[in-house]
PyMOL commands that place a pseudoatom at each C-alpha (Angstrom):
pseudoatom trace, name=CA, resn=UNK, resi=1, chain=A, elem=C, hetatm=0, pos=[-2.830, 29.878, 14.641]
pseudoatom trace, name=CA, resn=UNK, resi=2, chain=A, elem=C, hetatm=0, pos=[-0.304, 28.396, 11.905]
pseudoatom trace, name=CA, resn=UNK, resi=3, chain=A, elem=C, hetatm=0, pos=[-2.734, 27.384, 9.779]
pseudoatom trace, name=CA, resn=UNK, resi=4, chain=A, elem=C, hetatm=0, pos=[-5.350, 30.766, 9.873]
pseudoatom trace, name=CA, resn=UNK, resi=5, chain=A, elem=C, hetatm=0, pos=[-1.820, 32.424, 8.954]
pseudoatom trace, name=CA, resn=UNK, resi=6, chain=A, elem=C, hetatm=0, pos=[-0.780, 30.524, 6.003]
pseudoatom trace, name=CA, resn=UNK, resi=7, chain=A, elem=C, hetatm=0, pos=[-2.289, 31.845, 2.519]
pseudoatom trace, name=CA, resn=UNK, resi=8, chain=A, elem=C, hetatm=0, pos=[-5.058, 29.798, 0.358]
pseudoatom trace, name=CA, resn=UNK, resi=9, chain=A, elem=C, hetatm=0, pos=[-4.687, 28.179, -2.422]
pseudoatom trace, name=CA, resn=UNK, resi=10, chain=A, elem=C, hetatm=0, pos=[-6.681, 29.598, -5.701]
pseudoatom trace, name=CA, resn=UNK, resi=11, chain=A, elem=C, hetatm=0, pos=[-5.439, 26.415, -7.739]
pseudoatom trace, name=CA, resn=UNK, resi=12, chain=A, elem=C, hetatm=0, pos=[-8.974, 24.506, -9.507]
pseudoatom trace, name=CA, resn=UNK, resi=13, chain=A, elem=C, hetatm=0, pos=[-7.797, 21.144, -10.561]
pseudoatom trace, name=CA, resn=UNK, resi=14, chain=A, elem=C, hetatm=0, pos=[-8.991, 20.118, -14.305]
pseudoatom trace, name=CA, resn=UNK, resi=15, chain=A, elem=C, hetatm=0, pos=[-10.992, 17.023, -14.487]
pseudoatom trace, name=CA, resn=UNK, resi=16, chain=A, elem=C, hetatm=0, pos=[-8.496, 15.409, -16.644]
pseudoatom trace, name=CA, resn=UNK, resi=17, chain=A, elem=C, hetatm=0, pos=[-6.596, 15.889, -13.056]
pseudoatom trace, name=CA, resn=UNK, resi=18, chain=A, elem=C, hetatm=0, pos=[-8.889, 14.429, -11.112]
pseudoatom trace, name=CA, resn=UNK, resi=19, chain=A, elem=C, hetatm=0, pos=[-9.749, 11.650, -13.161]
pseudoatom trace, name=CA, resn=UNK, resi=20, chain=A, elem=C, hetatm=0, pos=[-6.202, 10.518, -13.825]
pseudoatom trace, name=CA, resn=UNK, resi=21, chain=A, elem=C, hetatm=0, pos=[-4.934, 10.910, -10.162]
pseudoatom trace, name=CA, resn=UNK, resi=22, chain=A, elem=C, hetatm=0, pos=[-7.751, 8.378, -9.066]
pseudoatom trace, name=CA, resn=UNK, resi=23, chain=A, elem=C, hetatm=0, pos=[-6.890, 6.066, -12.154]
pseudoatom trace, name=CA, resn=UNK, resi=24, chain=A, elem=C, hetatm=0, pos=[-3.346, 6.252, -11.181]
pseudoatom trace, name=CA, resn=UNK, resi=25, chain=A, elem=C, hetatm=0, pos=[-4.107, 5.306, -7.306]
pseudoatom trace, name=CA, resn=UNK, resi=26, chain=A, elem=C, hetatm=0, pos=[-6.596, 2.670, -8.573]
pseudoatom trace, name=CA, resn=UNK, resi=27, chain=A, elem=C, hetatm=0, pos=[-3.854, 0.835, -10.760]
pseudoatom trace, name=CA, resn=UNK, resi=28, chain=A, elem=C, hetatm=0, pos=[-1.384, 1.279, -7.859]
pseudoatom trace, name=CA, resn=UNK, resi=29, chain=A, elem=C, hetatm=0, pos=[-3.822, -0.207, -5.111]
pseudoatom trace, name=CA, resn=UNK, resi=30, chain=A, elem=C, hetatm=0, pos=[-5.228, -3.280, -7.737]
pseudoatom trace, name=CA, resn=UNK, resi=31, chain=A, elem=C, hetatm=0, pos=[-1.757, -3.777, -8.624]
pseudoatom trace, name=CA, resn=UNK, resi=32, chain=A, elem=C, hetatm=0, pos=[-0.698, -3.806, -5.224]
pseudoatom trace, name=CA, resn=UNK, resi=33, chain=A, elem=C, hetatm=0, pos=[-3.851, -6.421, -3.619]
pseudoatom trace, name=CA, resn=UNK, resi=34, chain=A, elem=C, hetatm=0, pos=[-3.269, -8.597, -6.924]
pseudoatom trace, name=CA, resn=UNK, resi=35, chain=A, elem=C, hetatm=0, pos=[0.278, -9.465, -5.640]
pseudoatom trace, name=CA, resn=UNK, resi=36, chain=A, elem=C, hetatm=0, pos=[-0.706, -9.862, -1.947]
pseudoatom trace, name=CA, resn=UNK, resi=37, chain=A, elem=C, hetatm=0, pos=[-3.384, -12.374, -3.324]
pseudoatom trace, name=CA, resn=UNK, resi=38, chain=A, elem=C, hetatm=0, pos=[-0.883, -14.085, -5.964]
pseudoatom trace, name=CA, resn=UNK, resi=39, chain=A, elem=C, hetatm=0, pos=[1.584, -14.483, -3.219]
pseudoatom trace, name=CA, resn=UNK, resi=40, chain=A, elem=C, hetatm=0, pos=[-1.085, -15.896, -0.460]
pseudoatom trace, name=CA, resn=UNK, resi=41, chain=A, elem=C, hetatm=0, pos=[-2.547, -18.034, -2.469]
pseudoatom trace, name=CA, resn=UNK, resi=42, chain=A, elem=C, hetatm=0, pos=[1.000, -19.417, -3.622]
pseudoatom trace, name=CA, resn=UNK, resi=43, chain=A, elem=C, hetatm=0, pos=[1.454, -19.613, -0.048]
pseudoatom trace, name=CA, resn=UNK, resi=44, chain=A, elem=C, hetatm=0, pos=[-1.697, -21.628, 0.603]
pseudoatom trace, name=CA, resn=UNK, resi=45, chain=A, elem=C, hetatm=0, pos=[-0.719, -24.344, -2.062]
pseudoatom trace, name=CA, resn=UNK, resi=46, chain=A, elem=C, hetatm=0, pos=[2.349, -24.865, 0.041]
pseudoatom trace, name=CA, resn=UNK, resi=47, chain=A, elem=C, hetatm=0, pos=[0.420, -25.149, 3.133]
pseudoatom trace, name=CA, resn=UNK, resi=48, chain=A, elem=C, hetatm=0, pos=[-1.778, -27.554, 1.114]
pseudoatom trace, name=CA, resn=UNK, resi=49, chain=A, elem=C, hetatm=0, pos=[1.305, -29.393, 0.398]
pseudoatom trace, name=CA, resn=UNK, resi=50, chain=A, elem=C, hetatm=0, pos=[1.301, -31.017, 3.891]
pseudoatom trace, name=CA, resn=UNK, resi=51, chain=A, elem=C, hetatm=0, pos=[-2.181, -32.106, 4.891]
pseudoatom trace, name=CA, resn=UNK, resi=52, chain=A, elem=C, hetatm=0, pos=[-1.259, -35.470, 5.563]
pseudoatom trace, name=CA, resn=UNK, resi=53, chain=A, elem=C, hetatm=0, pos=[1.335, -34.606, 8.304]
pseudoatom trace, name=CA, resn=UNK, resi=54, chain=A, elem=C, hetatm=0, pos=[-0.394, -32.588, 11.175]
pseudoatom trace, name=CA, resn=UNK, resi=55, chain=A, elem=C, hetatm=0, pos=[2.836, -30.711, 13.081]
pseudoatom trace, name=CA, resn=UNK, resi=56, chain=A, elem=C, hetatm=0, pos=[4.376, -29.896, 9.660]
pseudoatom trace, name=CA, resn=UNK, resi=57, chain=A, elem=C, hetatm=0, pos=[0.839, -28.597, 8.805]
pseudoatom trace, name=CA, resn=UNK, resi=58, chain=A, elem=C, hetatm=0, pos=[1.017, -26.808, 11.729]
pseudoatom trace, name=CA, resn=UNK, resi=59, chain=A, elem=C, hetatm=0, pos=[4.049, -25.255, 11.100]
pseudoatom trace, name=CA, resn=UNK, resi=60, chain=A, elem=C, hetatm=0, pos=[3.966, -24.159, 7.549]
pseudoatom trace, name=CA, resn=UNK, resi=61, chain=A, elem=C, hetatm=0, pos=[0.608, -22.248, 8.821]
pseudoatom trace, name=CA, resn=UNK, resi=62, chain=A, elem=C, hetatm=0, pos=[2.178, -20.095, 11.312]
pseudoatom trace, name=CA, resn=UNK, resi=63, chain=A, elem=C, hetatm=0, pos=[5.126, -20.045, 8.761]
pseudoatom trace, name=CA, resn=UNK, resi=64, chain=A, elem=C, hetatm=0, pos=[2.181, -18.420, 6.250]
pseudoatom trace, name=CA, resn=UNK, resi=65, chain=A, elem=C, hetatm=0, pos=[0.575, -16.395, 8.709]
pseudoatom trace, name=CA, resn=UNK, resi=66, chain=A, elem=C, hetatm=0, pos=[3.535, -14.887, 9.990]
pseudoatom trace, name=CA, resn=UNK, resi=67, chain=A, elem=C, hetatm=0, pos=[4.665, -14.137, 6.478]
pseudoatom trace, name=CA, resn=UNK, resi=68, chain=A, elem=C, hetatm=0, pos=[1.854, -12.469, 5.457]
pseudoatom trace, name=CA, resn=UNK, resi=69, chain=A, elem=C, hetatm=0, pos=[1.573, -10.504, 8.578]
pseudoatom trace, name=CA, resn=UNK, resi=70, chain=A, elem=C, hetatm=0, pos=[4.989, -8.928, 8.847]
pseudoatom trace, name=CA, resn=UNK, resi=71, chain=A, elem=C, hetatm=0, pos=[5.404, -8.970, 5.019]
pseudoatom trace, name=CA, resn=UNK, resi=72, chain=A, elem=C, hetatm=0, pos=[2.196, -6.508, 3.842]
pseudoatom trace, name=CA, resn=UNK, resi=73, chain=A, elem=C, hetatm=0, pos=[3.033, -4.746, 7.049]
pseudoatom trace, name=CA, resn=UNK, resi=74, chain=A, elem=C, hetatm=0, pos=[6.408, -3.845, 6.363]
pseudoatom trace, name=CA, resn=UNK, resi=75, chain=A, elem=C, hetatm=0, pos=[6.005, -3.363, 3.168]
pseudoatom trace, name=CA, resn=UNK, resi=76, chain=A, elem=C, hetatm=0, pos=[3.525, -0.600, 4.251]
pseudoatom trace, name=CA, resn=UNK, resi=77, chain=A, elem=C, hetatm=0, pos=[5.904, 0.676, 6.503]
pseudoatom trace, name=CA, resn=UNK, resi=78, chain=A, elem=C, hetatm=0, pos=[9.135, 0.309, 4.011]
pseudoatom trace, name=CA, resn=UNK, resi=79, chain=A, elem=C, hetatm=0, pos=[7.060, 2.387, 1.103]
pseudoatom trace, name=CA, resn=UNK, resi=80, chain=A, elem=C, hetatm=0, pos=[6.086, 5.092, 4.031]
pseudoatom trace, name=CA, resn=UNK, resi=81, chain=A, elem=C, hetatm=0, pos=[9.430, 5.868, 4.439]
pseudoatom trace, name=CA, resn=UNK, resi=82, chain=A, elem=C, hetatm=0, pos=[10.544, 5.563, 1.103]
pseudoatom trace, name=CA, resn=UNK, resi=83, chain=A, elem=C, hetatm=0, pos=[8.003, 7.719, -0.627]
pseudoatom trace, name=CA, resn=UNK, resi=84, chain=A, elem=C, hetatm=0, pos=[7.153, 10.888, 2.310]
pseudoatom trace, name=CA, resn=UNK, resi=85, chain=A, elem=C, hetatm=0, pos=[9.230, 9.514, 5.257]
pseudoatom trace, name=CA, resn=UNK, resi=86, chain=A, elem=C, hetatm=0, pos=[11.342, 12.820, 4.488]
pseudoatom trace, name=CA, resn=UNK, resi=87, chain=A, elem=C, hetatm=0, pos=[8.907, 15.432, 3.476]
pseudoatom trace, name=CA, resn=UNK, resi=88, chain=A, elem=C, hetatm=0, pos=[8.740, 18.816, 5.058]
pseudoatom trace, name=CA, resn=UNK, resi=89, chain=A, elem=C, hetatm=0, pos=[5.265, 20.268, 6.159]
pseudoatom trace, name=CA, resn=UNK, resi=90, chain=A, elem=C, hetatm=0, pos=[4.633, 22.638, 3.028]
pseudoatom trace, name=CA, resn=UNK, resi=91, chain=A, elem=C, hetatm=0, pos=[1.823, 23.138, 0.771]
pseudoatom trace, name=CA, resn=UNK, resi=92, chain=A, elem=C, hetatm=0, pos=[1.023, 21.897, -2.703]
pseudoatom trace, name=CA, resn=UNK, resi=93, chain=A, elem=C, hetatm=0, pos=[-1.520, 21.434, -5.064]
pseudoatom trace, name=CA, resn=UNK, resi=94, chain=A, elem=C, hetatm=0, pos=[-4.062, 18.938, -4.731]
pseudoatom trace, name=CA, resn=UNK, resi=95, chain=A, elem=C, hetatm=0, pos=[-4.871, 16.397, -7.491]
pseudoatom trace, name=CA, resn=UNK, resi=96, chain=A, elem=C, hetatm=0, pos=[-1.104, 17.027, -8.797]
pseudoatom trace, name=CA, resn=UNK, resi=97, chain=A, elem=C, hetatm=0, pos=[2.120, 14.483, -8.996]
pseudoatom trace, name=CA, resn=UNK, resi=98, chain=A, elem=C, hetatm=0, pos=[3.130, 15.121, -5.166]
pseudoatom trace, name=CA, resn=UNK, resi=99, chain=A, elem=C, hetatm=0, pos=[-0.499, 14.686, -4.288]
pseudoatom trace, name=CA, resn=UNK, resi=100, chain=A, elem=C, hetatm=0, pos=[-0.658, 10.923, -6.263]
for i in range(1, 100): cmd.bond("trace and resi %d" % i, "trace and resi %d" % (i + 1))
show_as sticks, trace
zoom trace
């Protein structure tokens, strides 16, 4: 019933719009994976580090894995909050700044 109320929106992105929000979000998400990967496979050299020497091997694996795991994930969770943990529901343009 909220929604029927509420009035559309007559704003037509430009191309230039749509092309440059997807560029932007492409650079963020490339930018984003490259650093996960950089930092794994920094972390995998460690782990590499002790392949003679089983229960430190062991340990610098769950070390790596746990890293990993709760470091993309809060990351995730840190840039939620950060960039619309505090927006209100409102309406705005899509293909636009707030919509990037």
């Amino acid at each position: 019933a909220v929604a029927a109320s509420e009035p559309m929106l007559t704003h037509r992105a430009s191309n230039l719009a749509i092309w440059a929000t997807g560029f932007g979000q492409l650079i963020v998400y490339a930018a984003y994976w490259y650093a996960a990967l950089w930092l794994i496979n920094d972390g995998l050299d460690w782990v590499y580090d002790a392949l003679d020497d089983a229960p430190v091997l062991y340990m610098r694996c769950v070390v790596l894995s746990a890293g990993v795991f709760f470091g993309l994930s809060g990351f995730a969770i840190a840039a939620k909050w950060l960039l619309v943990g505090r927006w209100k529901a409102e309406t705005f343009p899509i293909w636009g700044w707030r919509y990037y």
